[in-house]
C-alpha positions in Angstrom: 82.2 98.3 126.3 82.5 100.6 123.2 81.6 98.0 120.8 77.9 97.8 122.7 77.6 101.7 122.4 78.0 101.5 118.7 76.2 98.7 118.2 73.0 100.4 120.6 73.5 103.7 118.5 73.3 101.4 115.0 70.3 99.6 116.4 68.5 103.2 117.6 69.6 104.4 114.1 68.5 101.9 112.1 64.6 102.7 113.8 64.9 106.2 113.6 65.6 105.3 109.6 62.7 103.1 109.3 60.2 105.8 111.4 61.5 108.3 108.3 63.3 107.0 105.6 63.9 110.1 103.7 65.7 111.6 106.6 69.4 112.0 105.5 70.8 113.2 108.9 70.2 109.7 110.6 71.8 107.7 107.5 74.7 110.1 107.7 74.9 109.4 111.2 74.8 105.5 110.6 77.3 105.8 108.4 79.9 107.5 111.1 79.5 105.3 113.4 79.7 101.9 111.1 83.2 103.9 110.2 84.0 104.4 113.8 83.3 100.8 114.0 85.9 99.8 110.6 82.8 98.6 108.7 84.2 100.9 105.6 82.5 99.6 103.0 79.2 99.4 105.1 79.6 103.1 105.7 80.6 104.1 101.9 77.2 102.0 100.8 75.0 104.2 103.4 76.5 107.0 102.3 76.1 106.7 98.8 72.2 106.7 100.0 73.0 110.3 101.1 74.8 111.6 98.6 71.9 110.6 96.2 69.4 112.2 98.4 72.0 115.3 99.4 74.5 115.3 96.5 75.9 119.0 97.5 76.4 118.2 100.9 79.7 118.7 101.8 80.2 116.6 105.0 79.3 114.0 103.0 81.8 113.8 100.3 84.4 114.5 102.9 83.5 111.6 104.8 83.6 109.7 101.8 87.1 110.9 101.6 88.1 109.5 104.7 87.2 106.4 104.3 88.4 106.0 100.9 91.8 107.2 101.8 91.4 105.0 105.1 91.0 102.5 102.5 93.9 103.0 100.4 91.6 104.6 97.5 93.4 107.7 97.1 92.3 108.7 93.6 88.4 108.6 94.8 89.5 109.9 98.2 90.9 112.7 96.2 87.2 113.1 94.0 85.4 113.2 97.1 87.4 115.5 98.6 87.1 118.2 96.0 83.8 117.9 95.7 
């Protein structure tokens, strides 16, 4: 089932998080797959860890966008976008 990949990946995320918390990469990667899984706002809070730790990072403020405009936030999805 899909659902138990995602939920595996999450699970082997979350470690590799805890073995280095200031890792970005791994948080970013959490974040795509709790959107993959329609946890939005789960994914918007982990990657608001990112962009504090990364705040140029482009990939991140256009997956903001996504999920803002998945959201119906168009005005933020629009920030984030131009970033």
């Amino acid at each position: 089932h899909e659902s138990r990949k995602y939920e595996v990946a999450l699970k082997m995320l979350q470690y590799a998080t805890e073995l280095e918390p200031a890792n970005p990469q791994a948080k970013f990667q959490r974040a795509n797959v709790l959107r993959t899984m329609e946890c939005y706002e789960a994914a918007l809070e982990e990657l608001m860890s990112v962009r504090d730790s990364a705040p140029r990072e482009a990939s991140v403020h256009f997956l903001m966008g996504k999920i803002c405009k998945q959201l119906g936030r168009r005005d933020e999805a629009m920030i984030h976008f131009t970033t």
